[in-house]
N, CA and C atoms of all chains as a GROMACS GRO file, in nm:
protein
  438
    1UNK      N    1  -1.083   2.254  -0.319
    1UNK     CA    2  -1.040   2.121  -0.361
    1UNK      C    3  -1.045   2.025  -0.243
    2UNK      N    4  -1.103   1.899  -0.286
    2UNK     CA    5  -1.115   1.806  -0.128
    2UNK      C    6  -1.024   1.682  -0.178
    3UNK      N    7  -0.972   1.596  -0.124
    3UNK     CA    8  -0.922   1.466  -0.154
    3UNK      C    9  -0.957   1.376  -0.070
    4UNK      N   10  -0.987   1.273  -0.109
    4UNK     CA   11  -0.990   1.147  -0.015
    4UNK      C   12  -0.943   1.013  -0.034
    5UNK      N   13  -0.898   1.024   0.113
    5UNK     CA   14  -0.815   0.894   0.180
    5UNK      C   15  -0.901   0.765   0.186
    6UNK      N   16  -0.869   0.646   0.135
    6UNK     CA   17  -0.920   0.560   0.203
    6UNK      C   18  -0.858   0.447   0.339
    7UNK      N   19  -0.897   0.451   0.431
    7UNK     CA   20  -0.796   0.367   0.561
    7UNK      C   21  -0.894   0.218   0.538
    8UNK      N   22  -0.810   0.166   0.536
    8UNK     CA   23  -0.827  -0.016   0.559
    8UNK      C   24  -0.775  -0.029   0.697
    9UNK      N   25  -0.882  -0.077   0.773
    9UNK     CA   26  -0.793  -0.112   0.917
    9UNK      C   27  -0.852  -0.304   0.926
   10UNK      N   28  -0.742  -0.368   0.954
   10UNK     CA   29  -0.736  -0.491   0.916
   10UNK      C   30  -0.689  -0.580   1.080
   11UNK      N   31  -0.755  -0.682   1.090
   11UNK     CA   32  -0.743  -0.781   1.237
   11UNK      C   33  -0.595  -0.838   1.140
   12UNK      N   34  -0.489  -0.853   1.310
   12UNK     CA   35  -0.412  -0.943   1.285
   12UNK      C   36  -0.389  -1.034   1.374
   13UNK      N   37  -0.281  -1.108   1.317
   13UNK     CA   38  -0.301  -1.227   1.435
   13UNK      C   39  -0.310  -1.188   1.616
   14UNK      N   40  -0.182  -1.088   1.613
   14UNK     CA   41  -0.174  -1.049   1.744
   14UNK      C   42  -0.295  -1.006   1.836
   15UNK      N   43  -0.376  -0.982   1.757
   15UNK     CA   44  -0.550  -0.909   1.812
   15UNK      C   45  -0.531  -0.820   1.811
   16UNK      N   46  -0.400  -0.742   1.740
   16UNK     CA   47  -0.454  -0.591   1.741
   16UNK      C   48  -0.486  -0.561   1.592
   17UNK      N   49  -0.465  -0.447   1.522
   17UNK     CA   50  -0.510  -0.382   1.425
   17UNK      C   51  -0.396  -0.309   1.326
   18UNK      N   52  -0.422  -0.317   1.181
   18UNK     CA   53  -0.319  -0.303   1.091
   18UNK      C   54  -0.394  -0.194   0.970
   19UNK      N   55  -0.317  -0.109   0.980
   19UNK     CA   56  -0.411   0.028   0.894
   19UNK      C   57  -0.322   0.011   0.751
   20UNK      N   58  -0.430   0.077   0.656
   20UNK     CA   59  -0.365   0.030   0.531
   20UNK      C   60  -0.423   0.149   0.514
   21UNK      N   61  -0.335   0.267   0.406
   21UNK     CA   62  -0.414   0.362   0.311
   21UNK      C   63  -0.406   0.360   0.183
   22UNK      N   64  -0.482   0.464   0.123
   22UNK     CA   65  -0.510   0.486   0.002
   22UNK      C   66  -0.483   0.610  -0.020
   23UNK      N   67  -0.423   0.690  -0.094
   23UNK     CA   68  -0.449   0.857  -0.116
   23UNK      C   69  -0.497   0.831  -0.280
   24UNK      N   70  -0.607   0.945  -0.270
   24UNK     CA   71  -0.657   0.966  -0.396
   24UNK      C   72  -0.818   0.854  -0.409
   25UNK      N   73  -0.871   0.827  -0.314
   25UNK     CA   74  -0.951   0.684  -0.364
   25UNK      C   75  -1.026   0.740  -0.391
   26UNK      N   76  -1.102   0.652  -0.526
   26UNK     CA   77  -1.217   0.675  -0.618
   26UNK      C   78  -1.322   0.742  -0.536
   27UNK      N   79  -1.427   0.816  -0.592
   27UNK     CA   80  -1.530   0.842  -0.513
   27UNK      C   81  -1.650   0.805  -0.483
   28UNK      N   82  -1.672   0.717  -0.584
   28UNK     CA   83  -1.791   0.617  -0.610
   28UNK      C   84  -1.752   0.474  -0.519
   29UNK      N   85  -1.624   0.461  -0.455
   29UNK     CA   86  -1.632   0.365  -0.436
   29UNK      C   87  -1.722   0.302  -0.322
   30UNK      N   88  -1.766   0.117  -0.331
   30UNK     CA   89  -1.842   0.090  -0.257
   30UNK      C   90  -1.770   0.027  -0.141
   31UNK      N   91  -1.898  -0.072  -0.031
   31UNK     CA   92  -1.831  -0.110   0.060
   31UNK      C   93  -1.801  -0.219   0.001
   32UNK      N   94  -1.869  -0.313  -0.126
   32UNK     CA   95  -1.865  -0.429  -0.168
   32UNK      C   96  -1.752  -0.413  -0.229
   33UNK      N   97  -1.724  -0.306  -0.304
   33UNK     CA   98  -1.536  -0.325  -0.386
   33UNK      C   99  -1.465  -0.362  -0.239
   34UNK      N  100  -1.478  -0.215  -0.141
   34UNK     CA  101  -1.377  -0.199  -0.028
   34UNK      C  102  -1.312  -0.326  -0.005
   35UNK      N  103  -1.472  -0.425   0.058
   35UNK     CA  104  -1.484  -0.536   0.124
   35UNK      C  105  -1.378  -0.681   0.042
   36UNK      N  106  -1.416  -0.635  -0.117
   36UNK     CA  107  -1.342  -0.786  -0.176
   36UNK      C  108  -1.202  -0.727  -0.198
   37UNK      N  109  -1.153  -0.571  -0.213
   37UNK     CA  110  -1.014  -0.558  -0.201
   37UNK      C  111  -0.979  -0.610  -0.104
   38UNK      N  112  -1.012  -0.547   0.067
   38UNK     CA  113  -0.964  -0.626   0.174
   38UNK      C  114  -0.906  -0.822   0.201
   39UNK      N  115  -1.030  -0.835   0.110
   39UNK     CA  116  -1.024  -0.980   0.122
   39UNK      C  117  -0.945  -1.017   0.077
   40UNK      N  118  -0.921  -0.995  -0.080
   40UNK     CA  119  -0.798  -1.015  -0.188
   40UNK      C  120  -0.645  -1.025  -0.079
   41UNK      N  121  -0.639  -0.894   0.009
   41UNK     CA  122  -0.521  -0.862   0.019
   41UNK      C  123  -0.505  -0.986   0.128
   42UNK      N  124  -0.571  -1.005   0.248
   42UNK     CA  125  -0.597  -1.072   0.321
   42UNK      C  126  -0.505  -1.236   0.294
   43UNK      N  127  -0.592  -1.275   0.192
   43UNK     CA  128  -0.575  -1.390   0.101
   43UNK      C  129  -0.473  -1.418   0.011
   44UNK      N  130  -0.412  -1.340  -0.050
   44UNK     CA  131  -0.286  -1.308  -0.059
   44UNK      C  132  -0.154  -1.320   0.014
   45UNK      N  133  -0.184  -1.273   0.142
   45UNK     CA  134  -0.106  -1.324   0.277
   45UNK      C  135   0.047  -1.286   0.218
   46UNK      N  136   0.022  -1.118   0.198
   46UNK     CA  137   0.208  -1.106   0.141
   46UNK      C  138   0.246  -1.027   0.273
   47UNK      N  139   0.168  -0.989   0.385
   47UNK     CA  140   0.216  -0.883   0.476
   47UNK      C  141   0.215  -0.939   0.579
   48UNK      N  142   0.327  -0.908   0.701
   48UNK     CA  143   0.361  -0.952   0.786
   48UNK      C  144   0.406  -0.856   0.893
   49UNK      N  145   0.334  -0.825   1.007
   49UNK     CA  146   0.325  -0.687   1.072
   49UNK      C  147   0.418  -0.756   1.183
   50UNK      N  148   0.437  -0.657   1.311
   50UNK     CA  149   0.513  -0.699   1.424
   50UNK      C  150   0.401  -0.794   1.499
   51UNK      N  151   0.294  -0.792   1.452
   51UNK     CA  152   0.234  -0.852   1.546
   51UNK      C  153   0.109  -0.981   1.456
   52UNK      N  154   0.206  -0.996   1.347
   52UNK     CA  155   0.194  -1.110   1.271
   52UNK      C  156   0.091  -1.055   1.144
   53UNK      N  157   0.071  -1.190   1.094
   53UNK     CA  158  -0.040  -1.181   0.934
   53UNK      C  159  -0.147  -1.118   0.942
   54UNK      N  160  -0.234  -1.035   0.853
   54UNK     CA  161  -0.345  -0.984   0.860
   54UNK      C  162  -0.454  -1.136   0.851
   55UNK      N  163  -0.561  -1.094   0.968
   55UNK     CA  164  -0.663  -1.192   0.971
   55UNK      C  165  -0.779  -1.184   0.930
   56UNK      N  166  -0.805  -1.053   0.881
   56UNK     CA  167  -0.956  -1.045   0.912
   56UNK      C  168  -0.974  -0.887   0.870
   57UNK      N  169  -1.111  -0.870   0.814
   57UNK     CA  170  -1.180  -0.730   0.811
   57UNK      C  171  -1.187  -0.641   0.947
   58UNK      N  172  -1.149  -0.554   0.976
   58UNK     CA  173  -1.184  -0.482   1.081
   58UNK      C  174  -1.311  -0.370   1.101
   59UNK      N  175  -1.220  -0.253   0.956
   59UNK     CA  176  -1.346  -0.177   0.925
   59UNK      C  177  -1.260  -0.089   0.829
   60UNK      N  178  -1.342   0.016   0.754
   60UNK     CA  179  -1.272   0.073   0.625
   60UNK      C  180  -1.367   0.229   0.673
   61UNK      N  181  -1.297   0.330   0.605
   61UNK     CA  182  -1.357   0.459   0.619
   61UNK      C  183  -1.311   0.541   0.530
   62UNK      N  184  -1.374   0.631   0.453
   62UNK     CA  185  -1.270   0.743   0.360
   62UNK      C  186  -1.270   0.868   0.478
   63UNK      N  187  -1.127   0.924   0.470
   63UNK     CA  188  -1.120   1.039   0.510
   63UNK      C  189  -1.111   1.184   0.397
   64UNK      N  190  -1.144   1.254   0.418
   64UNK     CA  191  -1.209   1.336   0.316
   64UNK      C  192  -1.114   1.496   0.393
   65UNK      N  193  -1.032   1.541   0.296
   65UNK     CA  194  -0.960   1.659   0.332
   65UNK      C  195  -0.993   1.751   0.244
   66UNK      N  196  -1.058   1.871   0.293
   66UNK     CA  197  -1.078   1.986   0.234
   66UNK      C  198  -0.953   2.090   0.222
   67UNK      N  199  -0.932   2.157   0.108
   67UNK     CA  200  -0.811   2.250   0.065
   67UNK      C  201  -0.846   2.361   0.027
   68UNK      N  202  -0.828   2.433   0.094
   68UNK     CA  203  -0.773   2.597   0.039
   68UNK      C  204  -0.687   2.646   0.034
   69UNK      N  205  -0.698   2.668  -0.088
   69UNK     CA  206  -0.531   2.745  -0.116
   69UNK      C  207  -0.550   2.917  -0.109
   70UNK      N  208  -0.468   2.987   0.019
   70UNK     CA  209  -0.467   3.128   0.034
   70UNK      C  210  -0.370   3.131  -0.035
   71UNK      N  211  -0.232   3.149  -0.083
   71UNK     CA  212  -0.094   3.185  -0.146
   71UNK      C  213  -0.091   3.084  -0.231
   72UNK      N  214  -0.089   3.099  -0.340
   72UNK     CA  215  -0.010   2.959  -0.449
   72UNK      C  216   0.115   3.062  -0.515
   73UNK      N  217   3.627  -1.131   0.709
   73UNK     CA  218   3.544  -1.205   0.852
   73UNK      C  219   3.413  -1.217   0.741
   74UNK      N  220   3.353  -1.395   0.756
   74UNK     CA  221   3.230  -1.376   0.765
   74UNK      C  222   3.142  -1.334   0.768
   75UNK      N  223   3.034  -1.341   0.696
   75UNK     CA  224   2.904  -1.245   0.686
   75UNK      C  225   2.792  -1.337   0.684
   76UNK      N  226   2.654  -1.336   0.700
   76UNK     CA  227   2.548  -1.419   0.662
   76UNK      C  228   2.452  -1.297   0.680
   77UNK      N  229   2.369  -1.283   0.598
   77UNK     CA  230   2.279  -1.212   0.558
   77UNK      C  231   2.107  -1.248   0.590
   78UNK      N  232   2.043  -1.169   0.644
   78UNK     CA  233   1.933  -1.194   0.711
   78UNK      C  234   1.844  -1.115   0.616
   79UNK      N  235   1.698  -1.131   0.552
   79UNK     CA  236   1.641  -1.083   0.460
   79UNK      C  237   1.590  -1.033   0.608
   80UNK      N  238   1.555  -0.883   0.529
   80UNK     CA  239   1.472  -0.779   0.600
   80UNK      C  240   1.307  -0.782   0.586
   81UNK      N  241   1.219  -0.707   0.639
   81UNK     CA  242   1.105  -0.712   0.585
   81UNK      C  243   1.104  -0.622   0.456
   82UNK      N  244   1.014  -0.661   0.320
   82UNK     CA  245   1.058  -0.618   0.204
   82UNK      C  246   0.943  -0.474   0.210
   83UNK      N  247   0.896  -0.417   0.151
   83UNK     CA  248   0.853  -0.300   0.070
   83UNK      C  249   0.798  -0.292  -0.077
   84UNK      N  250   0.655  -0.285  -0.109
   84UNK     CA  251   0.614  -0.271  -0.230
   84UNK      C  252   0.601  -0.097  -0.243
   85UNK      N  253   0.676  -0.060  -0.322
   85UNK     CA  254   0.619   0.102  -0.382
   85UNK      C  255   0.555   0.088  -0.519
   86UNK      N  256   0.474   0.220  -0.534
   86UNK     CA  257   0.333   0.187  -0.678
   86UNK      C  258   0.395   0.328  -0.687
   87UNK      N  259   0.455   0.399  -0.802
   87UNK     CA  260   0.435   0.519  -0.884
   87UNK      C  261   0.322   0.529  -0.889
   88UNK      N  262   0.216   0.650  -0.905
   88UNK     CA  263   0.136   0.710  -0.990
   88UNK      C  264   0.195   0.818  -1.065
   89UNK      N  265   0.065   0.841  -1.197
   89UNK     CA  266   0.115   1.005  -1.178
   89UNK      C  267   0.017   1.108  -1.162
   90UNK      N  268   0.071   1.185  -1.146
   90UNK     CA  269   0.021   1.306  -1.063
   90UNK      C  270   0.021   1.404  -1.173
   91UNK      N  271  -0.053   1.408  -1.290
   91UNK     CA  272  -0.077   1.537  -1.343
   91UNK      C  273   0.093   1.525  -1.430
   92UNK      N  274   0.081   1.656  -1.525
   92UNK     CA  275   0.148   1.724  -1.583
   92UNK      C  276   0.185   1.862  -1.495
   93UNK      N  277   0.331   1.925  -1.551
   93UNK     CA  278   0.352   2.019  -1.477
   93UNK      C  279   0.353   2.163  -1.596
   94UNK      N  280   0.368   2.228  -1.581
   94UNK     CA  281   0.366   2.347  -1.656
   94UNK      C  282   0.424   2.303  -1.814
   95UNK      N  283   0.596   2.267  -1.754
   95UNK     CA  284   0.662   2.229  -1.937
   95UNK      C  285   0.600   2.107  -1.949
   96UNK      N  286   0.458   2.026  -1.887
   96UNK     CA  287   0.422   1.933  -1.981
   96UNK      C  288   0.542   1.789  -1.938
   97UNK      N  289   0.594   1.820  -1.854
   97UNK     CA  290   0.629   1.708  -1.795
   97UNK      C  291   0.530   1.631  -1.723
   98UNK      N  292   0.564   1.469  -1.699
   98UNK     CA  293   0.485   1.397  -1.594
   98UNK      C  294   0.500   1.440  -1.489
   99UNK      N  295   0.380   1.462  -1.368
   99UNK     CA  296   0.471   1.478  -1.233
   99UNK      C  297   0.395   1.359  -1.195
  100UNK      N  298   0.505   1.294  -1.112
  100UNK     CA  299   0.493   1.135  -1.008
  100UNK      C  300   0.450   1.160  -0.876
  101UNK      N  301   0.388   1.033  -0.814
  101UNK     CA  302   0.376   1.040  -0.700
  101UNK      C  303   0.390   0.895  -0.659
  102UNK      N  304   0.473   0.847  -0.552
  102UNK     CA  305   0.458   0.711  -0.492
  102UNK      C  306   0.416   0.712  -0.353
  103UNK      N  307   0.344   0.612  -0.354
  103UNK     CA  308   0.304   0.535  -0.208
  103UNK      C  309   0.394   0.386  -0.181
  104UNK      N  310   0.463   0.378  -0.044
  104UNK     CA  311   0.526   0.292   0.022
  104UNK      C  312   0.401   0.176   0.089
  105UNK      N  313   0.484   0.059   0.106
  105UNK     CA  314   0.356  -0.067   0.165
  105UNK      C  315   0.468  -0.113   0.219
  106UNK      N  316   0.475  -0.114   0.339
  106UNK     CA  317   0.601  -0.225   0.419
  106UNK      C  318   0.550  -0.315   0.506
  107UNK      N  319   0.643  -0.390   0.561
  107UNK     CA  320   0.626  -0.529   0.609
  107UNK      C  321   0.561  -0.630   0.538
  108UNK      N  322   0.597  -0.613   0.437
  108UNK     CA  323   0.606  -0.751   0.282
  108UNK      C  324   0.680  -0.835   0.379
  109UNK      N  325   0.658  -0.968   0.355
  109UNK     CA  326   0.721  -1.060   0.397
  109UNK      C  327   0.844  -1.131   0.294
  110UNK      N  328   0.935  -1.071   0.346
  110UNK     CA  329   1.076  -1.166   0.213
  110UNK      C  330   1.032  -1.239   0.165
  111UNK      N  331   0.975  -1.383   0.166
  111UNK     CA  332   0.947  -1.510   0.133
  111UNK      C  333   0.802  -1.475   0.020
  112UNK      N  334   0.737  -1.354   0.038
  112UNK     CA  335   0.646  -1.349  -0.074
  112UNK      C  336   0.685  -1.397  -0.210
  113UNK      N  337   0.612  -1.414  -0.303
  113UNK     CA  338   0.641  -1.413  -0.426
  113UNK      C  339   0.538  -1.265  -0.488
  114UNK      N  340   0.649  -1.269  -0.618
  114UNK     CA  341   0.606  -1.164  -0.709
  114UNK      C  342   0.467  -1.170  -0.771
  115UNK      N  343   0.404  -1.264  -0.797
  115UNK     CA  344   0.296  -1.214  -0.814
  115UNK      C  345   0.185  -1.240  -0.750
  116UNK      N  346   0.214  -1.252  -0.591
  116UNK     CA  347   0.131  -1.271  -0.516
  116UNK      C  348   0.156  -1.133  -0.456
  117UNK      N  349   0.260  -1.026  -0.479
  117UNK     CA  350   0.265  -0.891  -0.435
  117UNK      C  351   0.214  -0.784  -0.529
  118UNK      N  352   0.233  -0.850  -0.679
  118UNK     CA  353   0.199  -0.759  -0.799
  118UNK      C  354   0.053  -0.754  -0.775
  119UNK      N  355  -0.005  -0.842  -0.737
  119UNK     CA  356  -0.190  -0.873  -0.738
  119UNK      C  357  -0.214  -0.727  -0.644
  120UNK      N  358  -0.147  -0.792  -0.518
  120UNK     CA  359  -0.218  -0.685  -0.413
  120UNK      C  360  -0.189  -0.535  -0.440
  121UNK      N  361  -0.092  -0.489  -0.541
  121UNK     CA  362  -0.046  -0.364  -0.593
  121UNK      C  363  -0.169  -0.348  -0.659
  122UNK      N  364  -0.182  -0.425  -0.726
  122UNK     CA  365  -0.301  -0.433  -0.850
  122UNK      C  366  -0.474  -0.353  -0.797
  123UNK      N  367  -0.469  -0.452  -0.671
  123UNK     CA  368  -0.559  -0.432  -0.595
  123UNK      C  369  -0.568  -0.289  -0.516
  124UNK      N  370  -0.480  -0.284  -0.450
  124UNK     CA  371  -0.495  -0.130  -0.418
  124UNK      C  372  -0.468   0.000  -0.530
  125UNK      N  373  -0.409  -0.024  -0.613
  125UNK     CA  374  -0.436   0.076  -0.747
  125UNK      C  375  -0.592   0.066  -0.764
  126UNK      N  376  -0.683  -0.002  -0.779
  126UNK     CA  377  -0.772  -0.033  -0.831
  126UNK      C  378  -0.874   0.062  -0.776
  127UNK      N  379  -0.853   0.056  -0.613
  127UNK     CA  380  -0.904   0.171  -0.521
  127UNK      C  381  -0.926   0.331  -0.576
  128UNK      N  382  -0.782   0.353  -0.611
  128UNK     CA  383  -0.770   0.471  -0.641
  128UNK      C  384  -0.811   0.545  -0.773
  129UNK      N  385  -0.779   0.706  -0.826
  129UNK     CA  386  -0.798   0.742  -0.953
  129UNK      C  387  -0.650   0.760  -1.012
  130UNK      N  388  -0.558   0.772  -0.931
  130UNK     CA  389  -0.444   0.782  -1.029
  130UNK      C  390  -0.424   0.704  -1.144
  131UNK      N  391  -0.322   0.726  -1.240
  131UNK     CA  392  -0.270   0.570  -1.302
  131UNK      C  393  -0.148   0.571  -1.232
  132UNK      N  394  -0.164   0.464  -1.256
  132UNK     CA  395  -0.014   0.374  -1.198
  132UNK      C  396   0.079   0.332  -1.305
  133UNK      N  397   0.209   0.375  -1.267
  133UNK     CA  398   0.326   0.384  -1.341
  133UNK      C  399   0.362   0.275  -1.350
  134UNK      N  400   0.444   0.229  -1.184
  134UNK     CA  401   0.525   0.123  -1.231
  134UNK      C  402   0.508   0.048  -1.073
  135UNK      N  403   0.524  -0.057  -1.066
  135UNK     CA  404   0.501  -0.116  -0.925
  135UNK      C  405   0.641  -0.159  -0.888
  136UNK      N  406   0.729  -0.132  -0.772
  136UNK     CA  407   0.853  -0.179  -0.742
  136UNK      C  408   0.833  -0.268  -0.631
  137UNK      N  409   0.907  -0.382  -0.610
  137UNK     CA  410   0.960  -0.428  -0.520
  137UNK      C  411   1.114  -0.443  -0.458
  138UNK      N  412   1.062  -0.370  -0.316
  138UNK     CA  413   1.227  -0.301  -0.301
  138UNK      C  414   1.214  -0.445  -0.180
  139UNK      N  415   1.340  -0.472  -0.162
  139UNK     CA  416   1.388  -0.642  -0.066
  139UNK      C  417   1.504  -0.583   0.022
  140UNK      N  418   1.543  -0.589   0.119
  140UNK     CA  419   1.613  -0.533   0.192
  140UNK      C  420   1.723  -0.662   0.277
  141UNK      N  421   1.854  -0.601   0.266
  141UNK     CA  422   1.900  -0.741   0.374
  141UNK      C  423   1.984  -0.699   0.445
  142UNK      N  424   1.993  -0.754   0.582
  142UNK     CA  425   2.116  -0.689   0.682
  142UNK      C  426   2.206  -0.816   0.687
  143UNK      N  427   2.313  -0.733   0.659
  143UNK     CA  428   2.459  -0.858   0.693
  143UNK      C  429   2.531  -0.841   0.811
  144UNK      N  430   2.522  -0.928   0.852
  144UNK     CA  431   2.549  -0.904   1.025
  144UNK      C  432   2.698  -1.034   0.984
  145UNK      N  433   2.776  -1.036   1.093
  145UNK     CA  434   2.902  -1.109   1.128
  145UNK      C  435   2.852  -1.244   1.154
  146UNK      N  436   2.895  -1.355   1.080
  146UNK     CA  437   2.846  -1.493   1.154
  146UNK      C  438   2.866  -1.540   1.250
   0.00000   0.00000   0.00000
């Protein structure tokens, strides 16, 4: 069994970087959904980190975890 | 004594669910989103719930907004 993560890592004001996840993300998904969720959230402007508002796209990646189950 | 109350940074949680369990119950799962800004409005937080559900395959239950406040001494 594999699952995958999706990480949103997002510019904020401060110039550093603001990670956002996903557990469970679709598998088909594209960079063009990724890209206009990011934006949505962006634009939205409901989050407010220590080092201020999200500004900007940074970069997005799925992480992908493989499972084996020895004992259930 | 006096109190005045300082809004905290707020918190969106999204239920999914996660499957059935043996007796056929729902089993749940939530994901936390913090540093909401107090001053948001609701459906400028419901959207972005919206939006990151959208990502995923779960369904989504129920979307909460939890608001937090510290009362400190005036």
């Amino acid at each position: 069994m594999s699952t995958k993560r999706l990480e949103m890592i997002f510019k904020n004001e401060g110039g550093k970087t603001t990670k956002m996840s996903v557990d469970n993300a679709k598998e088909d998904i594209s960079k063009e959904q990724v890209e206009a969720a990011m934006q949505t959230i962006i634009d939205k402007n409901v989050f407010e980190t220590n080092s201020g508002v999200l500004t900007g796209i940074d970069s997005a990646r799925i992480v992908t975890t493989d499972i084996d189950e020895i004992i259930i | 004594m006096a109190v005045s109350a300082k809004l905290g940074p707020s918190k969106v949680k999204i239920t999914f669910s996660n499957g059935v369990d043996e007796k056929g119950k729902e089993k749940r799962r939530s994901k936390s989103y913090s540093n909401i800004k107090p001053a948001a409005n609701d459906q400028d937080i419901y959207d972005v719930a919206t939006t990151l559900i959208g990502l995923q395959n779960s369904k989504a239950l129920e979307v909460q907004r939890l608001d937090e406040k510290e009362i400190v001494e005036a």
